[in-house]
gemmi code that builds the backbone of each chain (N, CA, C; Angstrom):
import gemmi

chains = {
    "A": [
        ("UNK", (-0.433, -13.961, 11.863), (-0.971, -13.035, 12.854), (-1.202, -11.673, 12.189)),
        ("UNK", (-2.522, -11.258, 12.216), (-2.860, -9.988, 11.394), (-2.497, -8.942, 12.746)),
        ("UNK", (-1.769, -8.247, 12.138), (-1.771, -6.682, 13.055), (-2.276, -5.581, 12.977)),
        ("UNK", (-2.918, -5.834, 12.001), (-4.022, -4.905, 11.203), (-5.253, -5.275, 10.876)),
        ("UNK", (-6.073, -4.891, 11.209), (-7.387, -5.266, 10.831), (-8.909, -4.901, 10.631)),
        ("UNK", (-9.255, -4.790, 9.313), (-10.229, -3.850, 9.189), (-11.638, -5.348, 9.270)),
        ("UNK", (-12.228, -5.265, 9.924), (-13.243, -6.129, 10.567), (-14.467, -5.984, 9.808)),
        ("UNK", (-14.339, -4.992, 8.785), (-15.813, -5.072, 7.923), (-15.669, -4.500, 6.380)),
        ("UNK", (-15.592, -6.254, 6.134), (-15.315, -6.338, 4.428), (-15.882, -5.331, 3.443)),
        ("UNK", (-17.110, -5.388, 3.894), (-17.649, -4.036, 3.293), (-18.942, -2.818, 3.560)),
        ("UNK", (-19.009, -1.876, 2.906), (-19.718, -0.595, 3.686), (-20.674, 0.046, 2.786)),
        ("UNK", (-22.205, 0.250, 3.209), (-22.892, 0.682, 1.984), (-23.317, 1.370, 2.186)),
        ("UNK", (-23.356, 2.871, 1.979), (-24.149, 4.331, 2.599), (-24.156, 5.029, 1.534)),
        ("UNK", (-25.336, 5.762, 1.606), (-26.293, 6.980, 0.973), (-25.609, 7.659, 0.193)),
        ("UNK", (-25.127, 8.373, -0.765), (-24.895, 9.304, -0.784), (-25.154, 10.218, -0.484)),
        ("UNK", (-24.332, 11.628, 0.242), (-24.361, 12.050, 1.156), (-24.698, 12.181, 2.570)),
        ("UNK", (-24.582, 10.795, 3.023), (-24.154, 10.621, 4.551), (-22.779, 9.974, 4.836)),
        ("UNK", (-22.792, 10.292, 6.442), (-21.267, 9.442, 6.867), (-20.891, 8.088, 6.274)),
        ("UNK", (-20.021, 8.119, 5.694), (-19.530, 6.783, 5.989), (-17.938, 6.792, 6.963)),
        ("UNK", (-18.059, 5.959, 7.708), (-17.512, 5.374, 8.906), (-16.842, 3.923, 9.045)),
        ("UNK", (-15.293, 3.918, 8.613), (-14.860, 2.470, 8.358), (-13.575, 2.656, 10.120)),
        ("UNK", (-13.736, 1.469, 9.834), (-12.834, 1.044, 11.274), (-11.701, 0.174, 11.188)),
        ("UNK", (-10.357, 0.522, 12.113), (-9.577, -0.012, 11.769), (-8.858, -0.165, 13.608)),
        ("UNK", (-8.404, -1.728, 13.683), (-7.721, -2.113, 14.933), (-6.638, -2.829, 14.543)),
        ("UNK", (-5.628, -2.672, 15.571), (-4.437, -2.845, 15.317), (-3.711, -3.409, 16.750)),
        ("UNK", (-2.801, -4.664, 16.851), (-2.463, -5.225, 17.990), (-0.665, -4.625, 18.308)),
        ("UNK", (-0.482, -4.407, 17.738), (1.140, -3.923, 17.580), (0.833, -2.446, 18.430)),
        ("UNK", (1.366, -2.457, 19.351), (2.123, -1.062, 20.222), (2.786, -0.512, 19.765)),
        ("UNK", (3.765, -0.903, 19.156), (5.166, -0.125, 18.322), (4.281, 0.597, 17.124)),
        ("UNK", (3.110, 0.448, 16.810), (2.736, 1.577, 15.704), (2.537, 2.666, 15.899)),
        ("UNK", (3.106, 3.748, 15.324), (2.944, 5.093, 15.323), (2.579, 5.687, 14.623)),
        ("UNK", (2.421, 5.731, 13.206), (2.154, 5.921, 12.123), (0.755, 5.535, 11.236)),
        ("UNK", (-0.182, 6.184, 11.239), (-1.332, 5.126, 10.365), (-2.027, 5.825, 9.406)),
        ("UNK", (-2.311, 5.390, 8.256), (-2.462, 6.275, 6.930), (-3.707, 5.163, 6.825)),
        ("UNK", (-4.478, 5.637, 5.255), (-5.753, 5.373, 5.359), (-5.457, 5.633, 3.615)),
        ("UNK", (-5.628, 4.346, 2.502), (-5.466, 4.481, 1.445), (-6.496, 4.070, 0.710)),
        ("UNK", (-6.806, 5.153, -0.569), (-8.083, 4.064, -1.386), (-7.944, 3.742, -2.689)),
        ("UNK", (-8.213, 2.309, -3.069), (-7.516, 1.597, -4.310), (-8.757, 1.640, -5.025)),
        ("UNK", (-8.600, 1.696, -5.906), (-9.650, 0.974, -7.513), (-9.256, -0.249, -8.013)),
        ("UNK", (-9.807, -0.931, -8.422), (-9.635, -2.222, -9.462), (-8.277, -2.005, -10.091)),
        ("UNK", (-7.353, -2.658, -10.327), (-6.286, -2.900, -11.233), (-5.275, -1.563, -10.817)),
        ("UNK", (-5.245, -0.490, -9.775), (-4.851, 0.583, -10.095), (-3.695, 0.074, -8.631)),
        ("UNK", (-2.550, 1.467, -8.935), (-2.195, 1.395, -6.718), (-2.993, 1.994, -6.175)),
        ("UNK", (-2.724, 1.796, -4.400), (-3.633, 2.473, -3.439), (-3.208, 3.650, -3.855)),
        ("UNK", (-4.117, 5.324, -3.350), (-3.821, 6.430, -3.301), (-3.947, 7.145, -1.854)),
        ("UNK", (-2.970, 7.371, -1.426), (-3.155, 8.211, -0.557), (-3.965, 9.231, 0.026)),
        ("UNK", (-4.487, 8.801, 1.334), (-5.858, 10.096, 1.668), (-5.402, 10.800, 2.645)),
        ("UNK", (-5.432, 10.000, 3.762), (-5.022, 10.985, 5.335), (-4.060, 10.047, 6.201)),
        ("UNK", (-3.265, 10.813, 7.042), (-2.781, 10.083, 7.831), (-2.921, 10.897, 9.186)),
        ("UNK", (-2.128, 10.159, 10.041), (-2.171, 10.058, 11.613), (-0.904, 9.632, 12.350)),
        ("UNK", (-0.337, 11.057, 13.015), (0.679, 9.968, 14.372), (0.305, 10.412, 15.026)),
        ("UNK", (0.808, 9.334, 16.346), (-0.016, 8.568, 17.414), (0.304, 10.098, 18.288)),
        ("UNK", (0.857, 10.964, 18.285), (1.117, 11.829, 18.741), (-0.449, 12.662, 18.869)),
        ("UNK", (-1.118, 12.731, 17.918), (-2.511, 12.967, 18.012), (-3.489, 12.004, 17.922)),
        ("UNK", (-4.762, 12.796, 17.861), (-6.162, 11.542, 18.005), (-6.690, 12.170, 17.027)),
        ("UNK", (-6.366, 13.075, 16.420), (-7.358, 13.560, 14.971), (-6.745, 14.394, 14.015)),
        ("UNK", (-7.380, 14.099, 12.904), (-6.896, 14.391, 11.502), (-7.606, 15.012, 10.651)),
        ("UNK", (-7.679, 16.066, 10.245), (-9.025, 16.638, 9.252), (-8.536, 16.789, 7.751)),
        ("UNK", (-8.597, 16.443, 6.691), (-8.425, 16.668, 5.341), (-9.620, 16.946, 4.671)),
        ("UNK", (-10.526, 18.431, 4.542), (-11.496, 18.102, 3.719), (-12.776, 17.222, 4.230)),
        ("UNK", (-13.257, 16.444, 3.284), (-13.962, 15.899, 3.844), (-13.741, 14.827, 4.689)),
        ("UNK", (-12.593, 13.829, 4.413), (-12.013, 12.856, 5.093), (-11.623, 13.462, 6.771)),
        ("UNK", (-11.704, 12.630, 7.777), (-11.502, 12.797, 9.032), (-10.560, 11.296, 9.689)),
        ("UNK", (-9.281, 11.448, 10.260), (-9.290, 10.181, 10.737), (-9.189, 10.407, 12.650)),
        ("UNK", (-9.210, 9.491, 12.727), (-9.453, 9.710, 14.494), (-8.562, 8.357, 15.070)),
        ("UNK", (-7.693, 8.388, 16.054), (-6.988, 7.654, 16.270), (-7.281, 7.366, 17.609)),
        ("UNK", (-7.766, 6.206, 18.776), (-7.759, 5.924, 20.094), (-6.735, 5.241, 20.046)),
        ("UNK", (-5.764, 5.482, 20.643), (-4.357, 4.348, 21.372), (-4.737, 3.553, 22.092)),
        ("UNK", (-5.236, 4.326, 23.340), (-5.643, 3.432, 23.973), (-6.606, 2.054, 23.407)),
        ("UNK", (-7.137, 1.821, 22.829), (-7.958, 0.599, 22.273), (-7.544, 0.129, 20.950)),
        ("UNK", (-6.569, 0.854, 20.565), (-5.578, 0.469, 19.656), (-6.815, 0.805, 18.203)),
        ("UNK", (-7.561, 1.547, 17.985), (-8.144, 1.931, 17.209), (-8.290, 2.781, 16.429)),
        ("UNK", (-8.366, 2.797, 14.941), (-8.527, 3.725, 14.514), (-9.999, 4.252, 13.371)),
        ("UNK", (-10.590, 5.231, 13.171), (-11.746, 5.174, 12.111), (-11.023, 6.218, 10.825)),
        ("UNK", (-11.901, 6.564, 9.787), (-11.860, 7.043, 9.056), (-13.252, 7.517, 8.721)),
        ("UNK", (-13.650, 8.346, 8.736), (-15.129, 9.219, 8.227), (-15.042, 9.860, 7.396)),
        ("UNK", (-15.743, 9.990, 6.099), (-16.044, 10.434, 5.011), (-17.325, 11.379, 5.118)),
        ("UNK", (-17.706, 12.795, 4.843), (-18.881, 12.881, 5.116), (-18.587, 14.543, 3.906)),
        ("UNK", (-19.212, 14.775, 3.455), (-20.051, 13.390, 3.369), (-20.364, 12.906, 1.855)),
        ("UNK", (-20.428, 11.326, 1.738), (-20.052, 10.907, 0.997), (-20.609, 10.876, -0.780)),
        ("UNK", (-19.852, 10.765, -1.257), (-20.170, 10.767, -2.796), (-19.685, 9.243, -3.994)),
        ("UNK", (-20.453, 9.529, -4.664), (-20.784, 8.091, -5.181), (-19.145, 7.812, -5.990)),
        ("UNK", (-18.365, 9.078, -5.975), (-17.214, 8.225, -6.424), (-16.281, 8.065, -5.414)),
        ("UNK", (-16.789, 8.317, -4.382), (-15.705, 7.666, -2.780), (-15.977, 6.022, -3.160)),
        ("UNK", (-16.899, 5.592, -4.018), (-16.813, 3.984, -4.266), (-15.630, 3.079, -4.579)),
        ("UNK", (-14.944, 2.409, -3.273), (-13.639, 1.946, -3.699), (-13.181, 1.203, -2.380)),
        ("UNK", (-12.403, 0.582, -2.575), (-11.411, -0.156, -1.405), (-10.644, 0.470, -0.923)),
        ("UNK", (-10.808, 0.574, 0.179), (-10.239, 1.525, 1.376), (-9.347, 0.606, 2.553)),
        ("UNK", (-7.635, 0.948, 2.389), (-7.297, -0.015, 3.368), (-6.445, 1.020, 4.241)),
        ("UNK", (-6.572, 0.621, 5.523), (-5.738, 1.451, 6.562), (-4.525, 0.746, 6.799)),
        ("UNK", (-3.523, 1.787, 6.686), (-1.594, 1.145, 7.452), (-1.362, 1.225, 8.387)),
        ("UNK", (-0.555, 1.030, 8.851), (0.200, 1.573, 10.053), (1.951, 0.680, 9.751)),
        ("UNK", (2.622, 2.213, 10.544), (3.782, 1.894, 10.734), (4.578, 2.199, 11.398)),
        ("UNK", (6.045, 1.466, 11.607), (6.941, 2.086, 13.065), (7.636, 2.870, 12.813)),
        ("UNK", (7.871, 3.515, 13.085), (8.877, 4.951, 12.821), (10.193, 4.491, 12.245)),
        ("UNK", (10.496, 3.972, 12.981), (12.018, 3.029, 13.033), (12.304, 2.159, 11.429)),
        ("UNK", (11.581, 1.233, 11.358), (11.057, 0.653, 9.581), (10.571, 1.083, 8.948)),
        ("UNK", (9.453, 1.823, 8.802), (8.959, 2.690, 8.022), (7.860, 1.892, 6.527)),
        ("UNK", (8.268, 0.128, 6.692), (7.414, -0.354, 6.397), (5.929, -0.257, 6.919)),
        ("UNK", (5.231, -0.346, 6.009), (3.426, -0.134, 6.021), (2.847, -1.590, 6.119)),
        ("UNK", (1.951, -1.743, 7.257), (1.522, -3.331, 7.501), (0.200, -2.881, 6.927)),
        ("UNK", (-0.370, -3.392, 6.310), (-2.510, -3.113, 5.775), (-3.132, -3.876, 6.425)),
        ("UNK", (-4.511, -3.472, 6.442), (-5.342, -4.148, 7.018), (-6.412, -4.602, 5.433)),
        ("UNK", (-7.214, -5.531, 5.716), (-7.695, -6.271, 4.577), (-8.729, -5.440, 3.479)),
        ("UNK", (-8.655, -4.561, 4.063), (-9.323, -3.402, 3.432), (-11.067, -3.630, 3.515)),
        ("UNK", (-11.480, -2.106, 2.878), (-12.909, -2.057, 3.052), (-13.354, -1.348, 1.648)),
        ("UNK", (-14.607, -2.710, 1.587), (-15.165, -2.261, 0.244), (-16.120, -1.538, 0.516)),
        ("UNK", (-16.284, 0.521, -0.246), (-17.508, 1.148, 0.008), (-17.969, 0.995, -1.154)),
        ("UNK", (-19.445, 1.131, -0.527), (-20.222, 1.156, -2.348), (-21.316, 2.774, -1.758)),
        ("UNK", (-20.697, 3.615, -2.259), (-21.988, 4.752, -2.185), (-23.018, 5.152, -2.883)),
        ("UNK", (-24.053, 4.786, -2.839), (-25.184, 4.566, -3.631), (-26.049, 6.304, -4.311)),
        ("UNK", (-26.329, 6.162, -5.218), (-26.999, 7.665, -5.119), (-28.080, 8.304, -5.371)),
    ],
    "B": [
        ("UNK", (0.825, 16.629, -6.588), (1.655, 15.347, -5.497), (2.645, 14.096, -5.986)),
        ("UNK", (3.236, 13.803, -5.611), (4.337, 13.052, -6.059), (3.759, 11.682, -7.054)),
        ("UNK", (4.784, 11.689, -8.043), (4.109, 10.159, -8.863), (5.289, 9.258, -9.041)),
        ("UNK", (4.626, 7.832, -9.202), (5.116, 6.842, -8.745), (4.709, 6.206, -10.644)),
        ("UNK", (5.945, 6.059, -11.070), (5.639, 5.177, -12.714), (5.560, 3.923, -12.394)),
        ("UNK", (5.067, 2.732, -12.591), (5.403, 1.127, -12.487), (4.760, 1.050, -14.042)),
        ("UNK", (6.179, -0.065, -14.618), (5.662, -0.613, -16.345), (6.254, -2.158, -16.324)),
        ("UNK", (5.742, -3.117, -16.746), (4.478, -2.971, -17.767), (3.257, -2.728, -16.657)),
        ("UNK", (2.309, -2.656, -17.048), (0.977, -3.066, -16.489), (0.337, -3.885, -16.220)),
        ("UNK", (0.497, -4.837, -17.545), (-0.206, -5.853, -17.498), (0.780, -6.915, -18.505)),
        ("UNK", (1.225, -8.268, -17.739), (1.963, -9.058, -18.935), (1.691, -10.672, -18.605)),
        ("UNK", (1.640, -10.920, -19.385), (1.319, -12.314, -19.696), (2.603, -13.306, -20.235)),
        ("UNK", (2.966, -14.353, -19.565), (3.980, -14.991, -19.987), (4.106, -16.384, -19.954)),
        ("UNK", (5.090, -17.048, -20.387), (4.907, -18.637, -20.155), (5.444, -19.045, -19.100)),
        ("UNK", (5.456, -20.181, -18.511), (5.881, -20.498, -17.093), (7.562, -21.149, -17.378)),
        ("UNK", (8.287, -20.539, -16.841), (9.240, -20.714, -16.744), (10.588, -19.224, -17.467)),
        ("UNK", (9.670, -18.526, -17.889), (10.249, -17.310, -18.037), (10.777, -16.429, -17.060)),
        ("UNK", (11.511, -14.965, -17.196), (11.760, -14.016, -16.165), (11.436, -13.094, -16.459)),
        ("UNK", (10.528, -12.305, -15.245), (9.649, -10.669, -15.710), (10.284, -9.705, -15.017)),
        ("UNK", (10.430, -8.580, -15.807), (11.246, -7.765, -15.220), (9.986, -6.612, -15.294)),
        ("UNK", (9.534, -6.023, -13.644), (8.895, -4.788, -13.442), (9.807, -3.646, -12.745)),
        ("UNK", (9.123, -2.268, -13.602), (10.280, -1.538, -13.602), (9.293, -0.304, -12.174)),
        ("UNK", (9.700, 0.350, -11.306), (9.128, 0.991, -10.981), (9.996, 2.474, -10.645)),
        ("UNK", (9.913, 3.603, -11.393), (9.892, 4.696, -10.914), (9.412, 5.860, -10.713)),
        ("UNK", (10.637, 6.827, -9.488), (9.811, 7.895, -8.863), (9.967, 8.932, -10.168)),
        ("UNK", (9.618, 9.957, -10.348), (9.068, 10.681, -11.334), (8.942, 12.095, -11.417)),
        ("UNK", (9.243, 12.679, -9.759), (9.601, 13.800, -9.355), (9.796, 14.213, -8.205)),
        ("UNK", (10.953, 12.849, -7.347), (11.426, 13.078, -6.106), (12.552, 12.154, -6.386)),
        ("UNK", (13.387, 11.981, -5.264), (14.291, 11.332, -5.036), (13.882, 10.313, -4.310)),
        ("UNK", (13.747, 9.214, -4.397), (13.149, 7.452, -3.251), (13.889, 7.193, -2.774)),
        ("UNK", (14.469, 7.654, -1.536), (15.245, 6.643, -1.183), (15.067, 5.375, -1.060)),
        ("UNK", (13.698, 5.292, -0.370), (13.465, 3.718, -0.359), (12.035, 3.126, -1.149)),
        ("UNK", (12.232, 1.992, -1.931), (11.033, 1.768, -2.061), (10.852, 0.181, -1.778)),
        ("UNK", (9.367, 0.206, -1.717), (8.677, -1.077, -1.491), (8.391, -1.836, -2.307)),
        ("UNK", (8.104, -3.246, -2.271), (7.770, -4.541, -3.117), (6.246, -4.900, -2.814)),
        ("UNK", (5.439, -5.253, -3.002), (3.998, -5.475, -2.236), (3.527, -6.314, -3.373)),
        ("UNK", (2.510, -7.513, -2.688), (1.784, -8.410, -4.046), (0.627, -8.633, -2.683)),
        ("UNK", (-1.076, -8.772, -4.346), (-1.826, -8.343, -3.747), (-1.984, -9.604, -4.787)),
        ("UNK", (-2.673, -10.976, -3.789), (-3.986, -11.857, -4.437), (-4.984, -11.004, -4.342)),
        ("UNK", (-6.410, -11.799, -5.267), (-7.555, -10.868, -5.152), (-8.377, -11.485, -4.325)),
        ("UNK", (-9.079, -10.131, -3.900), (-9.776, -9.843, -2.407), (-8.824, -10.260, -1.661)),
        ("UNK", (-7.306, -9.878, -1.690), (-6.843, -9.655, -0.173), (-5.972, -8.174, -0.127)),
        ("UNK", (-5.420, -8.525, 0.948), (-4.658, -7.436, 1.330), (-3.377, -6.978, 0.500)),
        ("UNK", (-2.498, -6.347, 0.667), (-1.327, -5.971, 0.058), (-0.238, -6.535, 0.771)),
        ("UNK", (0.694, -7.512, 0.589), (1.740, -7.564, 1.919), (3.195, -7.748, 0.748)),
        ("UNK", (3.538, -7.091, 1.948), (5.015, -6.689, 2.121), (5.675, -7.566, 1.378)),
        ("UNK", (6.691, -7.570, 0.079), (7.794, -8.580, -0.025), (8.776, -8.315, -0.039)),
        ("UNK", (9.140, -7.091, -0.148), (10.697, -6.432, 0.344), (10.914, -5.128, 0.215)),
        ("UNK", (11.715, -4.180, 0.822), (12.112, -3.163, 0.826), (13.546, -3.282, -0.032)),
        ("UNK", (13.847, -2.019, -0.274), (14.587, -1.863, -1.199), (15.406, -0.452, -0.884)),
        ("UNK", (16.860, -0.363, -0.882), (17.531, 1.335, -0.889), (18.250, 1.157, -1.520)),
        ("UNK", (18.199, 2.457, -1.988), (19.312, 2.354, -3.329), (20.756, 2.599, -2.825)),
        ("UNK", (21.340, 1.668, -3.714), (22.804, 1.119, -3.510), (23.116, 0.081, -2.836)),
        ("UNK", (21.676, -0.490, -1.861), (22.339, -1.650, -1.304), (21.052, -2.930, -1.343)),
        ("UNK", (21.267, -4.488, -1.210), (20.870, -5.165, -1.103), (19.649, -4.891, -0.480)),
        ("UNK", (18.196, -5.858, -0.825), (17.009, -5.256, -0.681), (16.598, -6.224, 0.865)),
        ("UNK", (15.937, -6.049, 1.688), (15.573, -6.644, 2.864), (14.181, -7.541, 2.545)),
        ("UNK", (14.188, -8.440, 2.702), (13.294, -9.525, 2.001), (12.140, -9.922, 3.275)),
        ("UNK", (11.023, -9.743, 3.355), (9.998, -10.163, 4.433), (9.995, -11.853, 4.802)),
        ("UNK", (9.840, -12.313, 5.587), (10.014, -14.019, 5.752), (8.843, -14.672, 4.878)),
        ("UNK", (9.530, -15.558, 4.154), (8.584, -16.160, 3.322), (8.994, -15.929, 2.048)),
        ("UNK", (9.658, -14.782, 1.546), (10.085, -14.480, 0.255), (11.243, -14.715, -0.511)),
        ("UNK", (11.327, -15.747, -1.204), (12.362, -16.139, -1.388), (13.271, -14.781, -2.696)),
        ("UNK", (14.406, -14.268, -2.325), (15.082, -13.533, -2.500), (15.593, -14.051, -3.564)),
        ("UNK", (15.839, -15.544, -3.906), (16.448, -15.868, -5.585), (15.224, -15.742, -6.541)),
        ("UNK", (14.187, -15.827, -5.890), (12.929, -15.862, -6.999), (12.671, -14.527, -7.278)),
        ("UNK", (12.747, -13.816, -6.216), (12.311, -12.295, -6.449), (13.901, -11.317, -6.481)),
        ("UNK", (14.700, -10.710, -7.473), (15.403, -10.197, -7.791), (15.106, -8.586, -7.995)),
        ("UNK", (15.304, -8.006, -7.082), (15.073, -6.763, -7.103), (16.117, -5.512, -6.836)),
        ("UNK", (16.459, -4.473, -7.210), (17.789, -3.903, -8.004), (17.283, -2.100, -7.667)),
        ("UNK", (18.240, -1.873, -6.932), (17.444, -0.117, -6.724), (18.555, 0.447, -7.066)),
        ("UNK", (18.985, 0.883, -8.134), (20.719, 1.235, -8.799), (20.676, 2.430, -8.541)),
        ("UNK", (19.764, 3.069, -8.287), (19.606, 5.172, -8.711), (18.104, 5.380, -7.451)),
        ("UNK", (18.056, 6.376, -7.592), (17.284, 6.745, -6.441), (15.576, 7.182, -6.972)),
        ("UNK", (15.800, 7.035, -8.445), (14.426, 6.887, -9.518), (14.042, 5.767, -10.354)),
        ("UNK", (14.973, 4.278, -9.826), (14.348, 3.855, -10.021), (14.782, 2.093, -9.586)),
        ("UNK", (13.772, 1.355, -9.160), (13.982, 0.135, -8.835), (13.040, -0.943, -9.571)),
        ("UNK", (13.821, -2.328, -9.427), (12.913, -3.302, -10.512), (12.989, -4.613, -9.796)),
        ("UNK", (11.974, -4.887, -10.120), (11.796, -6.290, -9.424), (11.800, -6.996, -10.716)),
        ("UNK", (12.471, -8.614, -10.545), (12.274, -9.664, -11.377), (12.080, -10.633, -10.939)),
        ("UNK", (10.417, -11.516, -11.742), (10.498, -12.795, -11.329), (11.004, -13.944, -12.324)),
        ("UNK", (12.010, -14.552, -11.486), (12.553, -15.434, -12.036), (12.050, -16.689, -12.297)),
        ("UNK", (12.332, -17.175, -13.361), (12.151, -18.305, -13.553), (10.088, -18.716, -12.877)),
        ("UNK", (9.459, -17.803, -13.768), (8.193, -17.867, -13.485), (7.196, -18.982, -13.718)),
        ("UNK", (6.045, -19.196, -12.408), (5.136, -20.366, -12.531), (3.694, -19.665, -12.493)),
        ("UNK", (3.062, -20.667, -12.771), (1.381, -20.130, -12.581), (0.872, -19.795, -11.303)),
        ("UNK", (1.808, -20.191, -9.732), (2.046, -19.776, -8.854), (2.539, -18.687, -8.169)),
        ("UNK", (2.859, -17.692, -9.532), (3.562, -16.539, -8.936), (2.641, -15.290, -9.650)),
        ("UNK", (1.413, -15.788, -10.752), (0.647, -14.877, -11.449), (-0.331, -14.092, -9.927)),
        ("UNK", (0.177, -13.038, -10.096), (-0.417, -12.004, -8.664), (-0.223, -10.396, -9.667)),
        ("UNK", (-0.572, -9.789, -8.862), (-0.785, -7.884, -9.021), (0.465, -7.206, -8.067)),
        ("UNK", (1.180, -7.083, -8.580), (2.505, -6.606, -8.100), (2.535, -4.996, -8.057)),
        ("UNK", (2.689, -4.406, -6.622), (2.903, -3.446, -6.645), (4.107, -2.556, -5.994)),
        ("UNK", (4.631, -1.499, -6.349), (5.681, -0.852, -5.719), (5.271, 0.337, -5.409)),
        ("UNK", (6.009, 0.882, -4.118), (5.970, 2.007, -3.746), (7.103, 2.912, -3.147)),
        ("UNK", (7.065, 4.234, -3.000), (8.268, 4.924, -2.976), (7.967, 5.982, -1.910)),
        ("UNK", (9.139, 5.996, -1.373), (9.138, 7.027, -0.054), (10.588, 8.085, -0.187)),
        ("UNK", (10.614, 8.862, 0.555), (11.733, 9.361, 0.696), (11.863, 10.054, 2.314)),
        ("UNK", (13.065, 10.127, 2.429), (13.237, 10.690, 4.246), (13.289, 12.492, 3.956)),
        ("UNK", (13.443, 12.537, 2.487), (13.655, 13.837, 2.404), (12.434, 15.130, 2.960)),
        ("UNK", (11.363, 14.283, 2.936), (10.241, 15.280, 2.795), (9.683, 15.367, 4.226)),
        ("UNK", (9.502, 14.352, 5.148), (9.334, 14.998, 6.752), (10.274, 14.320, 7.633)),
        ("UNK", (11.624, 13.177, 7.092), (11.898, 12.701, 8.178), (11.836, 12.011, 8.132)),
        ("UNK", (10.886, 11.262, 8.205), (9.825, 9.999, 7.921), (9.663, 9.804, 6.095)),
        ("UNK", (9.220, 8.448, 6.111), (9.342, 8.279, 5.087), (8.116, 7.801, 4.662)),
        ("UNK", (7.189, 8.078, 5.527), (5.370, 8.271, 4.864), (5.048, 10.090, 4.424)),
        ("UNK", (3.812, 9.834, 3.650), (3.470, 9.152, 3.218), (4.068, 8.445, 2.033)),
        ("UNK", (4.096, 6.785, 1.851), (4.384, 6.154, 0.742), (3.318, 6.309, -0.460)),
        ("UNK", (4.377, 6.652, -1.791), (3.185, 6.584, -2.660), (3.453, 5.779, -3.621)),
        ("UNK", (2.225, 5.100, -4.443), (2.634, 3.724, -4.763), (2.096, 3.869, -6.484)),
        ("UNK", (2.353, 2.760, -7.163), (2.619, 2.879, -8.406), (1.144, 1.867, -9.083)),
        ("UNK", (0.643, 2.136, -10.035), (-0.120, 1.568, -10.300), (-0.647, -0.104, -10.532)),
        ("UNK", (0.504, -0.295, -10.319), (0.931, -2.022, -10.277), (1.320, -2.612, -11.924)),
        ("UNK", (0.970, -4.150, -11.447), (1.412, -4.929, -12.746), (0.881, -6.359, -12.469)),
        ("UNK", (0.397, -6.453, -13.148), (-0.576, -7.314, -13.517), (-0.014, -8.553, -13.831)),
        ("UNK", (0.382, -9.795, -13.537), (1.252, -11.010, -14.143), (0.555, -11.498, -14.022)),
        ("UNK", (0.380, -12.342, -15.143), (-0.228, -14.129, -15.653), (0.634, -14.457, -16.241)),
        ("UNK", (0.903, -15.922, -15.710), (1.777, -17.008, -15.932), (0.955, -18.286, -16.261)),
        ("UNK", (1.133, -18.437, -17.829), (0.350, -19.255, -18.477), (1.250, -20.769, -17.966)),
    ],
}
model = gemmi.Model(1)
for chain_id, residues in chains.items():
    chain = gemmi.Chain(chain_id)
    for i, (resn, *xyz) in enumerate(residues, 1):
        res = gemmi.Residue()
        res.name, res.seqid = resn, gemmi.SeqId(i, " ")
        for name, pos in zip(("N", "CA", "C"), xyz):
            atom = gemmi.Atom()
            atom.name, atom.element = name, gemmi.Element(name[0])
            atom.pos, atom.b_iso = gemmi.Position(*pos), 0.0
            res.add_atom(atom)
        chain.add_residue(res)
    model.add_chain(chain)
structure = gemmi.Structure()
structure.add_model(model)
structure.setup_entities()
């Protein structure tokens, strides 16, 4: 049972326009949701996060936006540059564990 | 921002050997860190948590004699696979948190991985 789930394997936009990845999640008990981007052979790196305490997040160019209610979350890049090119996976976690569940991640390719 | 060491990188071994990956924090204190193995094109999942000084909490499915993992100090923890098969060649990664910095113990930051093939 995935509790995480990023629904679109992969994402191909302009350089310099939005890119816009999406992330849903079935677990209630999450409070916590971060938004990481990996390279080939490397670890994820940390971008932005989110508790559920709010619905938005601004870092720069990165934006994350959190609906509870629909158990959703996005991540917007804007705007984007050809080395945002990478696998992008969103977490979430319970306060309480503090373990990170991923979602299958999202491949961007920003073209230029 | 905080760094996360994981060594070797990349190792190659025969099947039936034991690999020892070392992962540490580098300029914080961890209290806790994570186990994670990533087939390719998938996700990252969970194989155990880890605090230092005590026995590591193992996700269902993971067998805890195969995966030997050891958090002695608060910089640094190691996973070993035991008694290795061509079934266990995956991208092993760790990551490290601490409660010190909000409470919480995100954000986790994670280590560049390690690479196993099991010939």
């Amino acid at each position: 049972d995935q509790q995480v789930k990023q629904n679109s394997p992969s994402l191909s936009v302009q350089e310099g326009r939005i890119s816009i990845l999406n992330c849903d999640y079935t677990n209630s008990m999450f409070d916590y949701f971060l938004w990481y981007k990996k390279y080939p052979a490397e670890g994820p790196t940390f971008l932005i996060s989110i508790s559920s305490i709010k619905d938005k997040n601004e870092d720069g160019r990165f934006t994350v936006f959190l609906n509870k209610s629909a158990k959703h979350l996005s991540l917007h890049i804007v705007p984007s540059q050809p080395g945002d090119s990478a696998v992008y996976f969103c977490a979430a976690s319970v306060a309480a564990g503090n373990k990170l569940t991923f979602g299958g991640g999202t491949r961007v390719l920003v073209k230029p | 921002g905080a760094v996360v060491s994981q060594h070797p990188s990349w190792v190659i071994c025969k099947s039936g050997t034991s690999v020892k990956i070392e992962c540490r924090s580098l300029d914080f204190q961890a209290t806790t860190m994570f186990w994670y193995r990533q087939f390719p094109k998938q996700s990252l999942m969970l194989m155990a948590t880890s605090n230092e000084g005590s026995k590591a909490t193992y996700e269902q499915g993971v067998e805890k004699d195969k995966f030997l993992i050891n958090h002695a100090s608060l910089t640094l923890s190691t996973l070993t696979v035991t008694s290795a098969h061509p079934e266990d060649s995956s991208f092993y990664i760790c990551s490290a948190g601490s409660l010190k910095w909000t409470g919480n113990l995100q954000p986790q930051h994670f280590g560049d991985g390690t690479r196993l093939s099991i010939l």
